[in-house]
C-alpha positions in Angstrom: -24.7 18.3 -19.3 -27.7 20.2 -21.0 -30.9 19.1 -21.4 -30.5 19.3 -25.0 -27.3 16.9 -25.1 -29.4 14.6 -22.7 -32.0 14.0 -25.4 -30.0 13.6 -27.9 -27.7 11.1 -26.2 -31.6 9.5 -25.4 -32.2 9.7 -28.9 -29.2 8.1 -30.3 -29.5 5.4 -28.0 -32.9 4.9 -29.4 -32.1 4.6 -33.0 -29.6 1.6 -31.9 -32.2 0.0 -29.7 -32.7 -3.5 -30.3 -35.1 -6.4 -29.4 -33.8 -8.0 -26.1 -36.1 -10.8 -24.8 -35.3 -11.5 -20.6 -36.0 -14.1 -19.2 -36.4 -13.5 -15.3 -36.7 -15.5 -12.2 -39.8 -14.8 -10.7 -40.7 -16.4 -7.0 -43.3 -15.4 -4.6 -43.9 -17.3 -1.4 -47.1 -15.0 -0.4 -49.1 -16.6 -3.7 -48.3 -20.1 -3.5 -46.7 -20.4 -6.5 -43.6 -22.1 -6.9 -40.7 -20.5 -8.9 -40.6 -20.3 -12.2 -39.1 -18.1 -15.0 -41.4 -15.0 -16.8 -40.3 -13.7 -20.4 -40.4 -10.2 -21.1 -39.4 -8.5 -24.5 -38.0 -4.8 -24.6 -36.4 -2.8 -27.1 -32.9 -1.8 -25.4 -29.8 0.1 -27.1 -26.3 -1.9 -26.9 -25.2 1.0 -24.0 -28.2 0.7 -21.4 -27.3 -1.6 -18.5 -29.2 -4.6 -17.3 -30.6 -2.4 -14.0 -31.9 0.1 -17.1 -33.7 -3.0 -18.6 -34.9 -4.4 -15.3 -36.5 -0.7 -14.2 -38.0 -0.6 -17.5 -39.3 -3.8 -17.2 -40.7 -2.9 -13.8 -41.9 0.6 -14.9 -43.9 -0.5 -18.5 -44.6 -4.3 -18.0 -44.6 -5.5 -14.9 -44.5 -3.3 -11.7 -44.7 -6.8 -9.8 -41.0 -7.6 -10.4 -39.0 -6.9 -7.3 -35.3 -6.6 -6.9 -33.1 -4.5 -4.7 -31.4 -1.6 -5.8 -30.1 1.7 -4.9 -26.6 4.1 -6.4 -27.0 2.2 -9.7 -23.2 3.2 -10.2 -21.2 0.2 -8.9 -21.0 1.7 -5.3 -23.7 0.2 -2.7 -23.2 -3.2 -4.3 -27.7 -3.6 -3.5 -28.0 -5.2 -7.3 -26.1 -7.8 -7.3 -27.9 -11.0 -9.0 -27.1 -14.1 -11.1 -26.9 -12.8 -15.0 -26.5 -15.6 -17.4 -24.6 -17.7 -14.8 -22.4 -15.2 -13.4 -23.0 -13.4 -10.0 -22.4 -9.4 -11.0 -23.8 -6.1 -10.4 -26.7 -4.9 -12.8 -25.7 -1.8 -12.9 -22.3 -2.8 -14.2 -23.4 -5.2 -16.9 -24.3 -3.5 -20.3 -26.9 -5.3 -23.1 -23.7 -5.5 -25.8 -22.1 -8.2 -23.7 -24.7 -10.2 -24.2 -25.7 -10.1 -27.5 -29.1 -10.6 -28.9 -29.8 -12.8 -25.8 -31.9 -14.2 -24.1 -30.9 -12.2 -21.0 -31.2 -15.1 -17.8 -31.4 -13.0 -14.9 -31.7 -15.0 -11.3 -31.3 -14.3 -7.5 -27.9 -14.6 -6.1 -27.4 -18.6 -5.5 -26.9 -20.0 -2.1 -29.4 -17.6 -0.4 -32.7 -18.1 0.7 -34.6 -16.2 -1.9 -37.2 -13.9 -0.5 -39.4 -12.6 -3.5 -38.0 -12.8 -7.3 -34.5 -11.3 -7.5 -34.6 -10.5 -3.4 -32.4 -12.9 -1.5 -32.0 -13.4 2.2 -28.9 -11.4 3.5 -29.0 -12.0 7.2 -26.9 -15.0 7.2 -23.9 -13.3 5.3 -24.0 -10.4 7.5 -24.0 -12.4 10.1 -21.2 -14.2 9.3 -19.4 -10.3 8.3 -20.2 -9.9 12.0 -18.6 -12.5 13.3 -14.9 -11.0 12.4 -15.5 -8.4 14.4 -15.1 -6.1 11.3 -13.5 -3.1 13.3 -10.5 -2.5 15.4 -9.4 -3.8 18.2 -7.6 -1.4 20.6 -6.1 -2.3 23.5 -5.5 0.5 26.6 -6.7 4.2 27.0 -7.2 6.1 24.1 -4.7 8.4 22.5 -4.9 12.3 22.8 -4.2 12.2 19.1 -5.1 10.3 15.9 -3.6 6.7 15.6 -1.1 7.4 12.6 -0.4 4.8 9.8 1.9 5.6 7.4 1.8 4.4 3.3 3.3 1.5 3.4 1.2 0.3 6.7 -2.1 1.2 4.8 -0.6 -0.4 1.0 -0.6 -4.0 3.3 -4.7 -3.3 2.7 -5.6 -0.8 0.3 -6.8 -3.3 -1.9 -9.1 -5.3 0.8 -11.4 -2.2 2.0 -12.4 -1.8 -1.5 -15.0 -4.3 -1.0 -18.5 -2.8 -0.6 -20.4 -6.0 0.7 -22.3 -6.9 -2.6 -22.2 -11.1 -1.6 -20.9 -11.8 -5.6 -17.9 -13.2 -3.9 -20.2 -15.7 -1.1 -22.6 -15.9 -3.7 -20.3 -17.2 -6.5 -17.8 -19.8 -4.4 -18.2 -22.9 -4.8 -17.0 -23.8 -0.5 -20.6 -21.3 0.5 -22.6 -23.8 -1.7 -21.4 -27.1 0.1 -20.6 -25.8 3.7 -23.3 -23.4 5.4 -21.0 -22.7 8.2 -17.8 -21.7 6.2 -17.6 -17.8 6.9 -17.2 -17.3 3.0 -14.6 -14.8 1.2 -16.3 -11.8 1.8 -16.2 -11.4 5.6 -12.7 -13.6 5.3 -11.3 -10.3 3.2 -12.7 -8.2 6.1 -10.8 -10.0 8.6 -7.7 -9.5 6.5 -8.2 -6.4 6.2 -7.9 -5.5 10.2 -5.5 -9.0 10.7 -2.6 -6.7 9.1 -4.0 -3.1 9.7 -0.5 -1.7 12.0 -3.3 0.1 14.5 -5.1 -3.2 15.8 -4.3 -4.8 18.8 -6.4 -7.8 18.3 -4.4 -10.0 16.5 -4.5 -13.1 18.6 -8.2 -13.1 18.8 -8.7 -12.8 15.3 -5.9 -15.4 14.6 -8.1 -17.6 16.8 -11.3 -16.8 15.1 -10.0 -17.6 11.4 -7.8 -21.0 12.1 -10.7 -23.4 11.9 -12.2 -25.3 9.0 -15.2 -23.2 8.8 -12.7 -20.1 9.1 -9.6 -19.2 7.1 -8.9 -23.2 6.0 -12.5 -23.2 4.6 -11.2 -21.7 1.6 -9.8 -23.9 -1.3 -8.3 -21.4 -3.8 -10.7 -22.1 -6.6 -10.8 -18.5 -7.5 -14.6 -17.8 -8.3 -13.9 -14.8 -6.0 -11.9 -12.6 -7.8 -13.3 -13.8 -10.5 -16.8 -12.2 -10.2 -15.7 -9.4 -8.1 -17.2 -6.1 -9.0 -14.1 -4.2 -7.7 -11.6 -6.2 -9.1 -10.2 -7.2 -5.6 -7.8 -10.4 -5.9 -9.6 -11.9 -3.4 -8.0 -15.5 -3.7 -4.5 -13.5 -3.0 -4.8 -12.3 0.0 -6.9 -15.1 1.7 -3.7 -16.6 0.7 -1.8 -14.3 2.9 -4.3 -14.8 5.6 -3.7 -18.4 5.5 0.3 -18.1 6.1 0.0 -15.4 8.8 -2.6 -17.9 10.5 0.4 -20.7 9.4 3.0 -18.9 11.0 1.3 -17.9 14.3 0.3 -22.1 14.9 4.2 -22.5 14.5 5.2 -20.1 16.5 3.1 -21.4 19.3 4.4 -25.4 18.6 
C-alpha cells in the first residue's frame, strides 16, 4: 500500500472520528493508592480498535497507563483485558461496537493485578505447565518423522488454535470460585496431546485430569467459547475430555 493511500485511508478515518470518553482502570501498588477508575476523552473513528485508543491514550495524555501488548493482530494474545464486561483482545475489538460509550476498560478478572491493565500471569502458566503441554514418547527415537495422517491431526486441529491469551481462565466462572481448578485453557492443552495418535502418555495424563481440580472442575457453563478470541468451542471438547477420562475409570472397574 502507498504512502499516499495510507493518508488518505488516515484521513477518511479522521473525518468520521468521534468523541469517545474511556473510562480506564488505573492501579498502582508502588504509590499507595488504591484502585480506582481515570476518564480520558479522545476523538476516535468507528474503524480504530480499542489497542489504537489505548496507545493514543498512552502516547497524548497519559504516558503513565500501562498495559501489555505486542502483534496487535489477534496473534500473541499479550492484550487481552476486561472491555465493558467481557474478557477479549484489544486489538480485536473496534470503537463501532460500542457506540458512543463510555468505553469500561479493566484488567483481566481473577488475576492479581500488577499495575493498571497488567495482571499476574504466573499462576496460569503454571497451571499450563502442569499438563505437561508436550508429547510424551515412550522408547528410542525414530530414524524418521513420527507421521500422523488427516484424520489423526482433524481429532485436534481445532484445540492448538489456542494462543494462551487467559480470556477463557479469565472469563469462567469455576477460576473465580476455585483457585486450584486448572481452568479451560491448560484443560484444552491437555486435550489437545490426550488424543494426539503420536503420544504415548495417555495414562499419565488420564491420571492428571480425573480429579476435581482437573477435568471434573469444569461445569459446562460455556463462558469459554464464548469469549474466545479464536473461536475455539472450548466447552466441546472438554466435553470429550471428560468421556475419554469416563471411559478409562470404566475400563479399570
Amino acid at each position: 500500500m502507498s504512502a499516499a493511500i495510507r493518508a488518505r485511508r488516515r484521513d477518511e478515518v479522521r473525518s468520521l472520528a468521534m468523541e469517545i470518553t474511556f473510562r480506564v482502570f488505573r492501579f498502582d501498588p508502588q504509590k499507595g493508592e488504591g484502585p480506582r477508575f481515570q476518564e480520558y476523552v479522545i476523538q476516535a473513528g468507528p474503524s480504530e480498535r480499542i489497542l489504537d485508543c489505548l496507545n493514543r491514550i498512552r502516547w497524548e495524555q497519559d504516558p503513565s497507563l500501562s498495559f501489555r501488548m505486542s502483534c496487535a493482530h489477534g496473534i500473541c494474545g499479550s492484550d487481552a483485558m476486561r472491555i465493558n464486561g467481557v474478557c477479549t483482545l484489544a486489538c480485536q475489538r473496534l470503537v463501532r461496537e460500542y457506540g458512543e460509550g463510555p468505553i469500561t476498560v479493566e484488567p483481566l478478572p481473577v488475576f492479581r493485578v500488577i499495575k493498571d491493565l497488567i495482571v499476574d500471569l504466573g499462576p496460569f502458566l503454571e497451571k499450563y505447565r502442569m499438563v505437561r503441554p508436550y508429547l510424551l514418547i515412550a522408547g528410542e527415537a525414530p530414524e524418521a518423522e513420527r507421521l500422523q495422517g488427516p484424520e489423526e491431526r482433524a481429532l485436534f486441529d481445532e484445540a492448538i488454535r489456542c494462543i494462551l491469551c487467559a480470556c477463557c481462565t479469565a472469563a469462567c466462572p469455576i477460576t473465580g470460585q476455585d483457585s486450584s481448578f486448572l481452568g479451560p485453557a491448560a484443560l484444552l492443552r491437555a486435550y489437545r496431546y490426550l488424543f494426539d495418535s503420536r503420544d504415548r502418555g495417555a495414562g499419565e495424563r488420564i491420571a492428571l485430569l480425573d480429579r476435581p481440580e482437573g477435568i471434573w472442575g469444569c461445569k459446562g457453563h460455556g463462558k469459554c467459547t464464548e469469549v474466545c478470541p479464536k473461536e475455539i468451542d472450548v466447552r466441546k471438547w472438554l466435553g470429550r475430555t471428560k468421556k475419554r477420562v469416563h471411559d478409562a475409570r470404566k475400563e479399570k472397574a
